[in-house]
Structure formats: C-alpha cells, structure tokens
DSSP file (Angstrom, degrees, kcal/mol; ACC not computed):
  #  RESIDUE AA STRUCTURE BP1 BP2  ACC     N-H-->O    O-->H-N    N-H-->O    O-->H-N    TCO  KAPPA ALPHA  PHI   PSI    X-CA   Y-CA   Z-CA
    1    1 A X     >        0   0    0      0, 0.0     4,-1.8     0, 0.0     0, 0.0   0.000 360.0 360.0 360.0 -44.5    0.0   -8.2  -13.2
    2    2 A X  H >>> +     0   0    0      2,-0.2     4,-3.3     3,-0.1     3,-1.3   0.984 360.0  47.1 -60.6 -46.9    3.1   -8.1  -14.5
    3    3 A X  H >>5S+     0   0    0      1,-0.3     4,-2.5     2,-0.2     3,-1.4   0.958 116.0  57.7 -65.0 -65.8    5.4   -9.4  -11.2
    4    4 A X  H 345S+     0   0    0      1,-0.3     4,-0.5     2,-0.2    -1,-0.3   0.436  97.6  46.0 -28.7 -39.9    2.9  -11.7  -11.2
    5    5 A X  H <X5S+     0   0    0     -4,-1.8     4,-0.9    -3,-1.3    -1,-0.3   0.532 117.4  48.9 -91.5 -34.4    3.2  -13.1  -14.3
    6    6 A X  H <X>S+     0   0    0     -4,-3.3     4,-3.0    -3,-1.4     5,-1.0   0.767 113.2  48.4 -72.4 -37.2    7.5  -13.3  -13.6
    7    7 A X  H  X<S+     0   0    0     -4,-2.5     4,-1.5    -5,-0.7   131,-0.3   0.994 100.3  61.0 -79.3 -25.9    6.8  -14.9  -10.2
    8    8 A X  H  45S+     0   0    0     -4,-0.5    -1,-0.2    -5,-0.4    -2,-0.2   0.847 120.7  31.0 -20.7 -57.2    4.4  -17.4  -12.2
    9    9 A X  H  <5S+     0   0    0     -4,-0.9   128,-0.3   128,-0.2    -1,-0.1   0.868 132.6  29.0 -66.0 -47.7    8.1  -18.2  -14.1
   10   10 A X  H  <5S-     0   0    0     -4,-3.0     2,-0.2     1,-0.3     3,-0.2   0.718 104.8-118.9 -95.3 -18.9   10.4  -17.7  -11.7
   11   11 A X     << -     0   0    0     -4,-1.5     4,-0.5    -5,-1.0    -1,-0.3  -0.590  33.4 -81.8 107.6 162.6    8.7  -18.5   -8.1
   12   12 A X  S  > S+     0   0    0    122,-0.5     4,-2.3   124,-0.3     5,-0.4   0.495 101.5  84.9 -86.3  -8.0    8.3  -16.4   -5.3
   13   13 A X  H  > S+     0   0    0    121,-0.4     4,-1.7    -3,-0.2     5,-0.1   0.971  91.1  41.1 -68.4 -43.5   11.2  -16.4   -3.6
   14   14 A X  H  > S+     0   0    0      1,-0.2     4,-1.7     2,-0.2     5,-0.4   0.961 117.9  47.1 -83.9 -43.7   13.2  -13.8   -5.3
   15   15 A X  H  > S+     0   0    0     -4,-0.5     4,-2.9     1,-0.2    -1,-0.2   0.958 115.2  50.4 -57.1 -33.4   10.2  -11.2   -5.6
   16   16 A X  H  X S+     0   0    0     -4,-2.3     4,-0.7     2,-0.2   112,-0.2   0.870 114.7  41.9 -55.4 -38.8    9.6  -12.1   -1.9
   17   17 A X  H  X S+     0   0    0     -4,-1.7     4,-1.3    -5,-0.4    -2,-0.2   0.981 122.6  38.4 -80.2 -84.8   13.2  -11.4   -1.2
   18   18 A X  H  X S+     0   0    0     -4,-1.7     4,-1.5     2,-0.2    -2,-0.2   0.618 108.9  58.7 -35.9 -34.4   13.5   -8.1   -3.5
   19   19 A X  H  X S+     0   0    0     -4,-2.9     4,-2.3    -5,-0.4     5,-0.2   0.995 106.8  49.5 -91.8 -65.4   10.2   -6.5   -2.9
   20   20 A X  H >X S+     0   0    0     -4,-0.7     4,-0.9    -5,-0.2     3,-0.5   0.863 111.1  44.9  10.3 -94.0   10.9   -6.3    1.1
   21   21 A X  H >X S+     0   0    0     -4,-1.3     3,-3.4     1,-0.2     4,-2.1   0.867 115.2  51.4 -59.1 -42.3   14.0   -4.9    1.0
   22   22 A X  H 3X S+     0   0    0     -4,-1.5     4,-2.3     1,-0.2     5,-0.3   0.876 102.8  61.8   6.0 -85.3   12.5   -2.3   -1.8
   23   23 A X  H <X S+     0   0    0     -4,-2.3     4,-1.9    -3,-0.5    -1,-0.2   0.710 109.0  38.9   0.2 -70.8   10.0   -1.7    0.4
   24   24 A X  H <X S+     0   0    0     -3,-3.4     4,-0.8    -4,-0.9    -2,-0.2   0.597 101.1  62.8 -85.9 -27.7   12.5   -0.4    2.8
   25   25 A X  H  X S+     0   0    0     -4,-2.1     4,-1.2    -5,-0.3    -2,-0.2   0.685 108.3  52.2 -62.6 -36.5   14.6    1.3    0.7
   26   26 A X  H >X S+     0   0    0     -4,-2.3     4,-2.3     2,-0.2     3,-1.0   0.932 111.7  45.1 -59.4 -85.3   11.0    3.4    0.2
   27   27 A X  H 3X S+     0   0    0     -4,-1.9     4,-1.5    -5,-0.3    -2,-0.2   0.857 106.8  56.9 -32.1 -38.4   10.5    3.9    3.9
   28   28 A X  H 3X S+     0   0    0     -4,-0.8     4,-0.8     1,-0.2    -1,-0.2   0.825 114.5  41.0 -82.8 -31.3   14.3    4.9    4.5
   29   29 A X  H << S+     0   0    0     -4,-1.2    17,-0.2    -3,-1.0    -1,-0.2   0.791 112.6  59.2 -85.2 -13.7   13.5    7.8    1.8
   30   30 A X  H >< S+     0   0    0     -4,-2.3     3,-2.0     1,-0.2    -2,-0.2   0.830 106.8  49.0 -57.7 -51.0   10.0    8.2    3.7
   31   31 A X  H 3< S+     0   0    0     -4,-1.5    -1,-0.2    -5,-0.4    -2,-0.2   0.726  90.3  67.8 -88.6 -26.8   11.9    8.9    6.5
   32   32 A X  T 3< S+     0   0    0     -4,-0.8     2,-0.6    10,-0.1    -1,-0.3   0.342  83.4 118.2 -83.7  11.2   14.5   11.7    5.1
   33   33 A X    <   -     0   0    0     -3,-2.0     2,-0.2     9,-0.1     3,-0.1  -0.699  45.4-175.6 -70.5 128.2   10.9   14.0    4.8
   34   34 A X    >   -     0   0    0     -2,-0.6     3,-3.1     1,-0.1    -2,-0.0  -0.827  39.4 -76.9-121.5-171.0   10.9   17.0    6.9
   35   35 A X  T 3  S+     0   0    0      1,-0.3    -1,-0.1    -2,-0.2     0, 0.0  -0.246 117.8  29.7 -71.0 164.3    8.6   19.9    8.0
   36   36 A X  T 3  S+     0   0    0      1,-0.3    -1,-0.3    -3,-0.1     2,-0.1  -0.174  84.8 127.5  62.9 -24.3    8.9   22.1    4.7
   37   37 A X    <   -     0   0    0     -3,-3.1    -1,-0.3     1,-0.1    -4,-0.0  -0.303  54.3-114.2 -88.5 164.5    9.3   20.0    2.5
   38   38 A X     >> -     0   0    0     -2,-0.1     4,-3.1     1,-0.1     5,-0.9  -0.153  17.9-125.2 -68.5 154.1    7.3   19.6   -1.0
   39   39 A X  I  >>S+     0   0    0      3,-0.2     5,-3.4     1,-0.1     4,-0.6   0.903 106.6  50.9 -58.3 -41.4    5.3   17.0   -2.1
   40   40 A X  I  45S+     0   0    0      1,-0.2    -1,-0.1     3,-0.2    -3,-0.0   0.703 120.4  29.4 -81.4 -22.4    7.2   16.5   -5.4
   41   41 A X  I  45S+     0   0    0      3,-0.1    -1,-0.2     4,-0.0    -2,-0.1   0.733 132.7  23.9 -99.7 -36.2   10.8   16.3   -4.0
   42   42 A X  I  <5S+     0   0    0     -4,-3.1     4,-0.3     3,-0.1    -3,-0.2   0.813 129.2  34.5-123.3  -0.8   10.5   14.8   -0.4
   43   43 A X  I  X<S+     0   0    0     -5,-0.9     4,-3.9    -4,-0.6     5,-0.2   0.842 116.4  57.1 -76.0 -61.0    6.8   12.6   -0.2
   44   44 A X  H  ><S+     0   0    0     -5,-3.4     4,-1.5     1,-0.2    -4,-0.1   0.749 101.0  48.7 -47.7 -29.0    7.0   11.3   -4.2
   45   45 A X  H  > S+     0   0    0      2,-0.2     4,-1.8     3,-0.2    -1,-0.2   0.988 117.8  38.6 -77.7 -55.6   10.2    9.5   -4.4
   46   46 A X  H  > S+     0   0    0     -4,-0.3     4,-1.7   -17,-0.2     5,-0.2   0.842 115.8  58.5 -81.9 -34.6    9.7    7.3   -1.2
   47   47 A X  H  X S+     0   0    0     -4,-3.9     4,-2.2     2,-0.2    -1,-0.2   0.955 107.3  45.5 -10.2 -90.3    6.1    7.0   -2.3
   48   48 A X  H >X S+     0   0    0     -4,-1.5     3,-2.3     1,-0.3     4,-1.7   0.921 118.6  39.2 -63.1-100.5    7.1    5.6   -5.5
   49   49 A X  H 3< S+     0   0    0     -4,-1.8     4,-0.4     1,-0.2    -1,-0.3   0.619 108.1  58.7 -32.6 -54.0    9.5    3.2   -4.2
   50   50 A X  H 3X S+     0   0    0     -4,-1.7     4,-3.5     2,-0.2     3,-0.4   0.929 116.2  50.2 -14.0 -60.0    7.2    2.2   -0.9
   51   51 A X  H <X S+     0   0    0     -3,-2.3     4,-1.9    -4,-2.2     5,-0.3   0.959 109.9  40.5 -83.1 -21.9    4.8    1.2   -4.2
   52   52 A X  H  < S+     0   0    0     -4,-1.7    -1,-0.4    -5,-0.2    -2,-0.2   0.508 110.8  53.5-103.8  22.4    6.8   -0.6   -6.2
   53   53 A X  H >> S+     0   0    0     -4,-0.4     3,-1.4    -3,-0.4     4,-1.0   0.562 112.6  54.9 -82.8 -65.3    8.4   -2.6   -3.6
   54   54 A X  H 3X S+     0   0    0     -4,-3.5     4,-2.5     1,-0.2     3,-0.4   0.783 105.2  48.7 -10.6 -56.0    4.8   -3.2   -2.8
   55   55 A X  H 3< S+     0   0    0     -4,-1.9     4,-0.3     1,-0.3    -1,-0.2   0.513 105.5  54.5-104.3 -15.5    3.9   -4.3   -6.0
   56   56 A X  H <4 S+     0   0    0     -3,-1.4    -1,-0.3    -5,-0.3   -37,-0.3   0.208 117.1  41.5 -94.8  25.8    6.6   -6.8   -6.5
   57   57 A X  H >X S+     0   0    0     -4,-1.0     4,-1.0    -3,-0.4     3,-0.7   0.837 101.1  56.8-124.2 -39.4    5.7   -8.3   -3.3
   58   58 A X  H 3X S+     0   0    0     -4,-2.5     4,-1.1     1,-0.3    -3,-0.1   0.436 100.5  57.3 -85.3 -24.5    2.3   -8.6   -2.8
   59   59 A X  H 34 S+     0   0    0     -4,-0.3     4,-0.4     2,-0.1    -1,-0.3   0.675 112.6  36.5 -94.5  -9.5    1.4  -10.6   -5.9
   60   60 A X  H X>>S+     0   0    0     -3,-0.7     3,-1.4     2,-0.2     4,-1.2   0.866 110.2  61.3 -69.5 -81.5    3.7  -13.7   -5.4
   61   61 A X  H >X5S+     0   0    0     -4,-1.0     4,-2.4     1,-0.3     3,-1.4   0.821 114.9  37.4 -35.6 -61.2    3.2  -13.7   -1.6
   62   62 A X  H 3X5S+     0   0    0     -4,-1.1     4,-1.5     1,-0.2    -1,-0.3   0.809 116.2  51.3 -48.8 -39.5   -0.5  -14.2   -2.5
   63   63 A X  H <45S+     0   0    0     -3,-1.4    -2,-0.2    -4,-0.4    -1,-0.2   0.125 111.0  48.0  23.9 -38.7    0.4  -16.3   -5.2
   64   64 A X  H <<5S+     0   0    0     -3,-1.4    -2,-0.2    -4,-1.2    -3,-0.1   0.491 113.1  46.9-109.7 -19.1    2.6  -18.5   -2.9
   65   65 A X  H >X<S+     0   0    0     -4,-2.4     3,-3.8    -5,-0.5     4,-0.7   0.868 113.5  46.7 -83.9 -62.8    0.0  -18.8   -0.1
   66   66 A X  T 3< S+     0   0    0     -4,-1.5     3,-0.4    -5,-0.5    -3,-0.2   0.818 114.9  53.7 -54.2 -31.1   -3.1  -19.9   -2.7
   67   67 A X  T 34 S+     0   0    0      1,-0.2    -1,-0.2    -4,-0.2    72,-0.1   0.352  96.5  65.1 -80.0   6.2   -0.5  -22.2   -4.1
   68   68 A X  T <4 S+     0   0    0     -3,-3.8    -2,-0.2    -4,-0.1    -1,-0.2   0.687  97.6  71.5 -65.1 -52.4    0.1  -23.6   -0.9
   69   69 A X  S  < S-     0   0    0     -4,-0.7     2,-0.7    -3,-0.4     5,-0.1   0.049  87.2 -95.1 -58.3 141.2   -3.1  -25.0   -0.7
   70   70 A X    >   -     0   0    0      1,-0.1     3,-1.3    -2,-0.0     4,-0.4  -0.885  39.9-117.5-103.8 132.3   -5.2  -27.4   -1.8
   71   71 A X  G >  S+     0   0    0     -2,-0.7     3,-0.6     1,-0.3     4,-0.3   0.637 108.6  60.8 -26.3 -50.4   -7.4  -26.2   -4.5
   72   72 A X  G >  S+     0   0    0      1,-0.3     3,-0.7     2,-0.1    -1,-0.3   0.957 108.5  44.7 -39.2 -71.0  -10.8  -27.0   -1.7
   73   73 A X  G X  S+     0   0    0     -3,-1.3     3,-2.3     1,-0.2     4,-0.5   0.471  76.0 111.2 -62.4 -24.7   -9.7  -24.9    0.5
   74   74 A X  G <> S+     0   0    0     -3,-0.6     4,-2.1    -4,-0.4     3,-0.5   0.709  82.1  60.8 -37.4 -29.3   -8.5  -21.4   -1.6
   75   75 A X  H <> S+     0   0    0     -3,-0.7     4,-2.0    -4,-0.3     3,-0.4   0.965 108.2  37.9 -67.4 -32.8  -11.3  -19.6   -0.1
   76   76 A X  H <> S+     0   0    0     -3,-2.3     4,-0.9     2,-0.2    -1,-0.2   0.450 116.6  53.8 -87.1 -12.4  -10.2  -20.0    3.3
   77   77 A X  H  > S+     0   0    0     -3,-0.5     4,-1.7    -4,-0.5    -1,-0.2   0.727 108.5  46.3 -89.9 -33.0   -6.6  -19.6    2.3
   78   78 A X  H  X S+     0   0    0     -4,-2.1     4,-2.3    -3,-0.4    -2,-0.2   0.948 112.6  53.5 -82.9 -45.4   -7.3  -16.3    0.6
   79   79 A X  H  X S+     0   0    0     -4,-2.0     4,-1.8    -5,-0.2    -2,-0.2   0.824 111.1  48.1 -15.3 -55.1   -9.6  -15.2    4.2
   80   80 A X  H  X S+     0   0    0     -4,-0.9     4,-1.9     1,-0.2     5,-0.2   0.964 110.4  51.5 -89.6 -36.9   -6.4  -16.1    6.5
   81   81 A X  H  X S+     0   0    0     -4,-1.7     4,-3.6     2,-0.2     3,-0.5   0.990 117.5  41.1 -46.8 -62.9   -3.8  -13.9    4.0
   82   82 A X  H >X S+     0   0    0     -4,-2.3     3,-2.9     1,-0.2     4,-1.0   0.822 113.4  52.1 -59.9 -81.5   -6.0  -11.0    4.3
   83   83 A X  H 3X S+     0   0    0     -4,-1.8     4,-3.6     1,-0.3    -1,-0.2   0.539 110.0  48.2  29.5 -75.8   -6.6  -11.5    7.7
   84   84 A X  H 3X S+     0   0    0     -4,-1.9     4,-1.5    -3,-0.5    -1,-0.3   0.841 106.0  53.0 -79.6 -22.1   -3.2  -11.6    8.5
   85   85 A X  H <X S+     0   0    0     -4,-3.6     4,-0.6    -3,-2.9    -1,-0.3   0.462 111.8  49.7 -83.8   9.6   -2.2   -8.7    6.7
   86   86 A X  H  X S+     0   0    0     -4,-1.0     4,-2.3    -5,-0.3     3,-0.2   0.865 108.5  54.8 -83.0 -53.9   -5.1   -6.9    8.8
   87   87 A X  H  X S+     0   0    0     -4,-3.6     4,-2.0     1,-0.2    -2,-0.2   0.719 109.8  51.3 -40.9 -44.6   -3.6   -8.4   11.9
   88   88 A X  H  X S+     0   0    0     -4,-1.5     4,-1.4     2,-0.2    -1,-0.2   0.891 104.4  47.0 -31.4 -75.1   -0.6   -6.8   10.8
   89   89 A X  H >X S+     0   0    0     -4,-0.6     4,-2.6     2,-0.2     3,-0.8   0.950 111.6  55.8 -51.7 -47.3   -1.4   -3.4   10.2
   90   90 A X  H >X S+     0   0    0     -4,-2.3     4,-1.1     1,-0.3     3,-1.0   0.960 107.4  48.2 -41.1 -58.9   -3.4   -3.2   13.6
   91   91 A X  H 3X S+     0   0    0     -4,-2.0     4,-1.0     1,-0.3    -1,-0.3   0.509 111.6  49.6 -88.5  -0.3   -0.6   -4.3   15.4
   92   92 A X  H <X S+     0   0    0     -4,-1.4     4,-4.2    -3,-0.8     5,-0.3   0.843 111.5  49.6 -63.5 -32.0    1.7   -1.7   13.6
   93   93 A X  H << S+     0   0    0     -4,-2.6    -2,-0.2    -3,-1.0    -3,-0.2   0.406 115.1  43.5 -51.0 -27.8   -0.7    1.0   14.3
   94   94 A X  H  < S+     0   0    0     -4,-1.1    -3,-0.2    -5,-0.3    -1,-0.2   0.785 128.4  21.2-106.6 -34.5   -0.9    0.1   17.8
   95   95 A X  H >X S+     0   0    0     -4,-1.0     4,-3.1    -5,-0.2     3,-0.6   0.779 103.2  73.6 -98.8 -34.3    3.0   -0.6   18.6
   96   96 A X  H 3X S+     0   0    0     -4,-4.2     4,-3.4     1,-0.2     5,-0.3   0.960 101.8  46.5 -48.8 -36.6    5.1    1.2   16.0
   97   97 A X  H 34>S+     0   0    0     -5,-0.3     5,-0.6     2,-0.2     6,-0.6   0.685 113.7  46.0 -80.3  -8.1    4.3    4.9   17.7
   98   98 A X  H <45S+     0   0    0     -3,-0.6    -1,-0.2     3,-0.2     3,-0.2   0.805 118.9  42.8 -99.5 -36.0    4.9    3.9   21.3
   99   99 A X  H  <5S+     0   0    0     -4,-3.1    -2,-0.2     1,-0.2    -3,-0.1   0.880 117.7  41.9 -78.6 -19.7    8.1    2.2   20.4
  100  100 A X  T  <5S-     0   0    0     -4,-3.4    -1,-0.2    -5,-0.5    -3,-0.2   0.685 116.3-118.9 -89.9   3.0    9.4    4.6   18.2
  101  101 A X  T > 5 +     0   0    0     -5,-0.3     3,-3.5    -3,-0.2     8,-0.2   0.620  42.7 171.0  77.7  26.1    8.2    7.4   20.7
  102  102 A X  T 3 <S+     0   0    0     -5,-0.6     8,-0.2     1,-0.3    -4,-0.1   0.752  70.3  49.4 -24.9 -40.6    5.7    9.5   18.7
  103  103 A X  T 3  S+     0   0    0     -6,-0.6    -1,-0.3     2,-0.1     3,-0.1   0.476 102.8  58.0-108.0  17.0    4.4   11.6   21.4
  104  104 A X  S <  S-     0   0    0     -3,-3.5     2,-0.6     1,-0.2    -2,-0.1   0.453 129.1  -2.3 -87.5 -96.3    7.3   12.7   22.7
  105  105 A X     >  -     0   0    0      1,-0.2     4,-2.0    -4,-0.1    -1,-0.2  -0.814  63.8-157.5 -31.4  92.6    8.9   14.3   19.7
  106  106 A X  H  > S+     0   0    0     -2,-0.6     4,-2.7     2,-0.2    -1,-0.2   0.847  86.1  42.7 -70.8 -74.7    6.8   14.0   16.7
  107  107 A X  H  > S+     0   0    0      1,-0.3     4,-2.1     2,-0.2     5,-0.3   0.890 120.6  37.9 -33.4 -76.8    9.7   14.5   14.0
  108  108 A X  H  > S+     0   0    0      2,-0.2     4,-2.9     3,-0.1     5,-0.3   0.958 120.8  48.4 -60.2 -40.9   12.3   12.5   15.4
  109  109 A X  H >X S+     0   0    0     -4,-2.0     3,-3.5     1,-0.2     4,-0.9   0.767 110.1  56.1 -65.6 -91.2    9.4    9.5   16.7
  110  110 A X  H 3X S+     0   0    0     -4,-2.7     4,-2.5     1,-0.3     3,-0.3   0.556 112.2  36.3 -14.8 -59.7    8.2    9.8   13.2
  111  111 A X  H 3X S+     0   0    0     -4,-2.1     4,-0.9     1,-0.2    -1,-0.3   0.734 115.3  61.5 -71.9 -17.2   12.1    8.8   11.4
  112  112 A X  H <X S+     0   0    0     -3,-3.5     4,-4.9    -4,-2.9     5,-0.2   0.923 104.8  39.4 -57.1 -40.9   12.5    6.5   14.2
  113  113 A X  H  X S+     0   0    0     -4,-0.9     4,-0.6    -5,-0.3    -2,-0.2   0.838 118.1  51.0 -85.7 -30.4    9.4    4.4   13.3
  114  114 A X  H  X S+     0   0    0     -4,-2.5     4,-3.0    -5,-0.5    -1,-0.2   0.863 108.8  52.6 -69.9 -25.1   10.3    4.6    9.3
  115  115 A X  H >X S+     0   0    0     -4,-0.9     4,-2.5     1,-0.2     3,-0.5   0.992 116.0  38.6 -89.9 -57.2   13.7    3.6   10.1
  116  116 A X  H 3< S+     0   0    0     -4,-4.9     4,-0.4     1,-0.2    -1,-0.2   0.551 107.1  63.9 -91.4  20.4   12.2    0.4   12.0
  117  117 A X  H 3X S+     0   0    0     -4,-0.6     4,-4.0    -5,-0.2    -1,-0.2   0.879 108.6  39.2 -54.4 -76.0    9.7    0.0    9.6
  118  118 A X  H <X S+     0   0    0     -4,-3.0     4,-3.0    -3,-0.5     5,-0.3   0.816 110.8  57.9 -71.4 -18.9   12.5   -0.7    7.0
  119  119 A X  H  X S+     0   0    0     -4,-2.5     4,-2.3     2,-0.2     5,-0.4   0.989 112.1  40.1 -43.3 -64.9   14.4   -2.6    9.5
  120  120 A X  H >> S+     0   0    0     -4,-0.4     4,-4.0     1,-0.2     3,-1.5   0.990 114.1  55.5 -48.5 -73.4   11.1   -5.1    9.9
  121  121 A X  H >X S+     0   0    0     -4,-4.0     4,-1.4     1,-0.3     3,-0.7   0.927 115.8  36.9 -56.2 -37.0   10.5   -5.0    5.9
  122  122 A X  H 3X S+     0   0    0     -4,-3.0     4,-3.2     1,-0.2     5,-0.4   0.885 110.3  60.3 -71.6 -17.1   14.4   -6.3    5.1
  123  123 A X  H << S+     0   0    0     -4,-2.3    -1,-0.2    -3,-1.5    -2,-0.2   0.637 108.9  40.1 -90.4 -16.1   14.3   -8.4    7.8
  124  124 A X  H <X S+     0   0    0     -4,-4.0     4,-3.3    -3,-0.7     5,-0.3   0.873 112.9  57.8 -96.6 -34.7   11.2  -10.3    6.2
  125  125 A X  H  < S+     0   0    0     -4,-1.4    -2,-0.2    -5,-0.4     4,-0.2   0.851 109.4  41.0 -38.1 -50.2   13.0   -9.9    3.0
  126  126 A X  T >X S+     0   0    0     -4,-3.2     4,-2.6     1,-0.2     3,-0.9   0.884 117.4  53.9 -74.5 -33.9   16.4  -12.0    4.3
  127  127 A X  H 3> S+     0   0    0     -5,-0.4     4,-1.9     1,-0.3     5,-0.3   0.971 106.5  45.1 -81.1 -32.8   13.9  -14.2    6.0
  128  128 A X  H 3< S+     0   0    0     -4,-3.3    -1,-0.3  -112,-0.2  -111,-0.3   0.353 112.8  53.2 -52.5   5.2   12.0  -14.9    2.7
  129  129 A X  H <4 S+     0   0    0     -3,-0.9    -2,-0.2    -5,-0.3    -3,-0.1   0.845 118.1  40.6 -85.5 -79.3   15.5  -15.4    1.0
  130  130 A X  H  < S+     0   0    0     -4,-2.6    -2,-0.2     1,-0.1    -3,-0.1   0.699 121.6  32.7 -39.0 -43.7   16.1  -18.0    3.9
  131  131 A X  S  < S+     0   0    0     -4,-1.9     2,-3.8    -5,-0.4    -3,-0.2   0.868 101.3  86.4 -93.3 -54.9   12.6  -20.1    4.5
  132  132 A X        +     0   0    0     -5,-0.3    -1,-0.2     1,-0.2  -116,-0.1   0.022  39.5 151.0 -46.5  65.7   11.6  -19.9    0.6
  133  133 A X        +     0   0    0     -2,-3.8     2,-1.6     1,-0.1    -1,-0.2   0.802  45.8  88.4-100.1 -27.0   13.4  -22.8   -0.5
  134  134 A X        +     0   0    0      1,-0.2  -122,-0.5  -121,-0.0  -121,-0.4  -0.347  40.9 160.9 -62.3  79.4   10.6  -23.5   -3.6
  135  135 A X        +     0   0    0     -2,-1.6    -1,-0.2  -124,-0.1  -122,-0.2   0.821  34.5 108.5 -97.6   5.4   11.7  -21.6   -6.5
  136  136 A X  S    S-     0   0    0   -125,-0.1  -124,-0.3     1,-0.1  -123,-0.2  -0.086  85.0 -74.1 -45.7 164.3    9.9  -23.3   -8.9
  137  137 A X        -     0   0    0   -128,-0.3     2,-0.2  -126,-0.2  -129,-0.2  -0.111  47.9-114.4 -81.0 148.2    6.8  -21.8  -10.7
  138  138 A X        -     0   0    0   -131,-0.3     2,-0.3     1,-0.1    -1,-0.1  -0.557  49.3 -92.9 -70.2 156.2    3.8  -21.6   -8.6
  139  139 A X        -     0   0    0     -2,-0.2     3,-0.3     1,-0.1    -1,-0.1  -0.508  57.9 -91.0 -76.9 119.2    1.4  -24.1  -10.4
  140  140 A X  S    S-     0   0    0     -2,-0.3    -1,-0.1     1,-0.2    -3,-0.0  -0.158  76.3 -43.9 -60.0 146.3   -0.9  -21.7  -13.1
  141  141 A X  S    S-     0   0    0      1,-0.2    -1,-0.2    -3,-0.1     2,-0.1   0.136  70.3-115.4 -26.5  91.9   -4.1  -20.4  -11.7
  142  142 A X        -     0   0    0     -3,-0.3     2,-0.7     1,-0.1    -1,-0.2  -0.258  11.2-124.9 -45.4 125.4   -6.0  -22.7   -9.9
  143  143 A X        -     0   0    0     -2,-0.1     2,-0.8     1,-0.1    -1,-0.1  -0.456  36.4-170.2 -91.5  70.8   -9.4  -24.1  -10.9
  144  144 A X        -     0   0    0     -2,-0.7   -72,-0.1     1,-0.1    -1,-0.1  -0.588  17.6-135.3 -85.0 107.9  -11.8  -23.3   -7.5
  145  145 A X        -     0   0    0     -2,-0.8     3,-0.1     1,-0.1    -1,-0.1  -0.254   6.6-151.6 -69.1 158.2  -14.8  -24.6   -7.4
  146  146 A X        -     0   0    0      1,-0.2     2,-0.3     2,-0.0    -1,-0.1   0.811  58.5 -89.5 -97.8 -22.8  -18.1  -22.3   -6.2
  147  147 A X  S    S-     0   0    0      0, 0.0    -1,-0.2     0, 0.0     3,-0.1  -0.925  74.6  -3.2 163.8-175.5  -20.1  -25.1   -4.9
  148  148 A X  S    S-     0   0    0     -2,-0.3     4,-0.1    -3,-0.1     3,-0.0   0.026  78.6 -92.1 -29.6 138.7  -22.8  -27.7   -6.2
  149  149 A X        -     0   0    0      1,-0.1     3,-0.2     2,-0.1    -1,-0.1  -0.088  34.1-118.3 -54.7 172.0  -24.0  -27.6   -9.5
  150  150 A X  S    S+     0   0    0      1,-0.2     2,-1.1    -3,-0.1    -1,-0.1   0.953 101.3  44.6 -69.4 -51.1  -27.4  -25.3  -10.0
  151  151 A X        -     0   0    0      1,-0.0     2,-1.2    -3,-0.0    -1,-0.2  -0.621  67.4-172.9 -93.4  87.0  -29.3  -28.5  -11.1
  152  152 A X        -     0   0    0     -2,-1.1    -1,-0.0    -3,-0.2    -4,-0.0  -0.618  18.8-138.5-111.6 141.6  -29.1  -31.5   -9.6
  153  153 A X        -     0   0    0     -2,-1.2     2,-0.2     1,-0.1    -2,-0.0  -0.220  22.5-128.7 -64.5 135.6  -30.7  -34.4  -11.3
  154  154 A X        -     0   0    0      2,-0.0     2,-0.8     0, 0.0    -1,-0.1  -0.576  29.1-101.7 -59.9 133.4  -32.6  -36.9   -8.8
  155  155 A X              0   0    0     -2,-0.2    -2,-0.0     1,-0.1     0, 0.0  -0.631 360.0 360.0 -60.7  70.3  -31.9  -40.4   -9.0
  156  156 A X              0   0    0     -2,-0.8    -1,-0.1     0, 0.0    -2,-0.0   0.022 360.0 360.0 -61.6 360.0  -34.7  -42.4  -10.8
C-alpha cells in the first residue's frame, strides 16, 4: 500500500525502474544457495529482496496499466495485466529450464537460470527507465462503474 501510495505521487516510472532491478539483485542472492545450506542464511535474504523488489513493482505497474485506460474499460484492462503476467510465468516455466540446462546438471542449470532471471528482471527495469516517459502522478483511483442501475424507471 505504501509504494503505491509513493507511485500515486511520484509516477511509475522510478518504482518500475527500481523494483526490477531489486528484483534481480534478489535472484542474484537466490542464486548464491547451495546444497547445505540453511534456510535462515542462504533462502531468507534473496527471499526478502525477491519480495520487496516485488512489492515496489507490482503496485505501480498495475497502477500504470488501469491508468492507462479509460475508466469503461478497467475491467478488461485489469483481465489483460493478469493475463499477461500468467502468460509470463508459463512461458518461464516452460523455457527458463531448457535454456538454462536443468536436466543436465541440476545445481549449475539451477544458478544459470537465477542469473538470467536477473538479467531479464534489469533488463525490464532499464527498459521501464527508457519507455516510461510519464512521471506524473497516475490520476487517484478511478471511479468504475458495475453496470446499470438496479431500478430503472420506465418512461411514462
């Protein structure tokens, strides 16, 4: 709520831009786990970065799409964001482990695929730097209507 309520001020570009590379910075520590190690020294840290890069990006990027939009339209706007971020996941799930090589070597394929993991998340970070050129406040919570009133009066 809170990055929300700063990208609400500031715009989306810089959280768009920061949260990324975050993001990546998370993965890159994701990636220094190996077999032995504890939860509390080599999973928490890159956790806890992974989420808050997350969580300054995800609520502007939404935020920047729904404000995109014309008011009519938010449902369909809020459908294609999720959507794409489904579309997304699939198609990490289905290509990071054969390009980073997962079944040959499990370990190394594993830090291959975090390392181009963060590659991908800074490289949307420079490109939200680049394409966002609006940094003015997104517009305050838009007003959507649910549909026709319950009652409507007949003409006499």
């Amino acid at each position: 709520a809170r990055v929300g309520a700063l990208a609400q001020r500031i715009g989306p570009r810089w959280p768009m831009t920061v949260g990324p590379v975050v993001v990546g910075a998370g993965l890159l520590l994701l990636a220094q786990v190996k077999p032995g190690s504890t939860y509390l020294t080599g999973v928490f840290p890159g956790a806890l970065v992974l989420g808050l890069g997350l969580s300054i990006t995800v609520a502007p990027l939404t935020a920047a799409v729904l404000a995109a939009i014309d008011e009519h339209h938010a449902g369909v706007g809020s459908a294609i964001n999720n959507a794409a971020a489904r579309i997304a996941s699939l198609l990490a799930i289905a290509v990071l482990p054969a390009a980073a090589g997962l079944s040959d070597d499990f370990a190394a394929g594993y830090r291959r695929a975090l390392w181009m993991s963060a590659a991908l998340a800074v490289a949307g970070g420079a490109l939200a730097c680049i394409t966002i050129r609006d940094s003015h406040p997104n517009r305050p919570g838009a007003r959507v209507p649910v549909g026709p009133p319950c009652i409507v009066s007949s003409p006499s």
